[in-house]
C-alpha atoms as one frame of an Amber mdcrd trajectory, in Angstrom:
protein
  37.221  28.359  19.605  35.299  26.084  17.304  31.846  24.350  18.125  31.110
  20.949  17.604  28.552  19.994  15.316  26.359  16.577  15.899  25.585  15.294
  12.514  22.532  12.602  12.147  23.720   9.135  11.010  23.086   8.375   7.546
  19.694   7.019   6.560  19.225   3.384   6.237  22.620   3.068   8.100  22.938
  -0.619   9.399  22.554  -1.140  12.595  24.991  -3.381  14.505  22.952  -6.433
  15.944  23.861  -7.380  19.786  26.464  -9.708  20.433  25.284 -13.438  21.963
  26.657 -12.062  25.505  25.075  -8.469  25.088  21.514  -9.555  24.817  21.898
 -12.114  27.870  23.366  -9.066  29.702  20.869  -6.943  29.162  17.986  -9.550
  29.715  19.597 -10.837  32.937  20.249  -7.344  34.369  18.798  -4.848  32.686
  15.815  -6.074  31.180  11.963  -5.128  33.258  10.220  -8.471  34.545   7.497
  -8.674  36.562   7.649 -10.472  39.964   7.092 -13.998  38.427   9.661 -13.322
  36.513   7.694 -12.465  32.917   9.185 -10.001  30.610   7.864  -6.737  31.232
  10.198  -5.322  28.204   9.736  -6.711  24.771  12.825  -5.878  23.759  15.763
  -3.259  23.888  14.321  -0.376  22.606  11.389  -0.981  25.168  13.771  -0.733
  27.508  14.898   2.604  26.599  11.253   4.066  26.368  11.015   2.867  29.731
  14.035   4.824  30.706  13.109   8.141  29.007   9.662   8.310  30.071  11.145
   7.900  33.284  13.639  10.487  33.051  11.745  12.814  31.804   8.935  12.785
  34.369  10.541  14.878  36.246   9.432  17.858  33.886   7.403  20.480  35.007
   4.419  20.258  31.972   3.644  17.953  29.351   5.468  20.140  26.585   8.795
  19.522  28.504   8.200  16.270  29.403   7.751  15.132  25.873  10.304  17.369
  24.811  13.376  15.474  26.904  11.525  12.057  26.521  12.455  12.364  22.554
  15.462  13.422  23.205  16.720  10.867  26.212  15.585   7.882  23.691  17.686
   9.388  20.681  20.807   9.490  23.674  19.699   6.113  24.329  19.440   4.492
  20.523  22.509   6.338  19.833  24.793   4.671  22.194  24.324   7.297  25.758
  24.017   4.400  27.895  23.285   5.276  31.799  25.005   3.970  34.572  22.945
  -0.317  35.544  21.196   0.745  38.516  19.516   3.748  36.314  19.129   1.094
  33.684  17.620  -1.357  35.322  15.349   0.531  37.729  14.106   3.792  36.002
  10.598   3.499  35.462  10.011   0.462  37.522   8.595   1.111  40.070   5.428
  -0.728  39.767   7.291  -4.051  39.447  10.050  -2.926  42.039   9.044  -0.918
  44.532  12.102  -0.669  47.237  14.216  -0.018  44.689  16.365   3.319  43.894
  18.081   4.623  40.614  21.093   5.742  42.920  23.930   3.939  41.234  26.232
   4.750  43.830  26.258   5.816  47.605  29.493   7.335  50.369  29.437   5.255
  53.511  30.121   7.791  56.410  33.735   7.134  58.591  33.298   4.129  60.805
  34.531   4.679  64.022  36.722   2.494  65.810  33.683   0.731  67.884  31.396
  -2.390  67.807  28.377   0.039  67.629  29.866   2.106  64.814  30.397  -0.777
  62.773  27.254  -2.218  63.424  25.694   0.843  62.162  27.047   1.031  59.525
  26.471  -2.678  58.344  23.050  -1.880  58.719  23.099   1.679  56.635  25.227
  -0.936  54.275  21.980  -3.365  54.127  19.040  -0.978  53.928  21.427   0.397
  50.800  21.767  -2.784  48.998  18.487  -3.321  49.454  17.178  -0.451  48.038
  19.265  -1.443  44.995  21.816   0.756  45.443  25.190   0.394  45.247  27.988
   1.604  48.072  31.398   3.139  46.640
């Protein structure tokens, strides 16, 4: 069985600029503002330090959490894109506070009843609200 190798890109490699529609994406959806609305992220790669730092804070000591902050921001420049709700909420918790980086959550069965199905509307809105996302 063979391993495979990661090679770095090549030095002074051109970077592809975002597309128009990317950037309007990302600073719609993705991108930190405060509650008025202000741009809490600079730019892009602010973005992703706000992600790794984020990541990685769940690290035991400094060392480590330094250690998998580098290396979530290489994933990150190099393409590793996490799911929108991780995107957008990781590490912002002082400008969103309700908010969750679960991307996705399971609904229990509804049973055939009023009450059922009113409980689980209600599970259904404390989930959206948290900014999570039902599957």
């Amino acid at each position: 069985m063979s391993t495979a190798r990661a090679t770095p890109a090549l030095p002074g490699a051109a970077e592809i600029p975002l597309q128009p529609a990317s950037f309007d994406i990302w600073d719609k959806k993705y991108r930190l503002k405060s509650k008025q609305g202000v741009a809490v992220d600079a730019d892009i790669d602010a973005s992703y330090q706000r992600i790794a730092r984020a990541l990685s804070e769940v690290e035991t000591t400094p060392e480590l959490r330094e250690h998998w902050r580098e290396r979530f921001l290489w994933a990150l420049r190099h393409g590793a894109i996490p799911a929108g709700r991780i995107t957008s909420n990781a590490g912002a918790l002082t400008h969103k506070p309700a908010t969750s980086t679960i991307n996705c959550t399971v609904s229990g069965t509804i049973r055939d009843s009023m009450d059922d199905i009113l409980e689980k509307v209600h599970e259904a809105g404390l989930t959206l609200k948290a900014g999570c996302g039902i599957g």
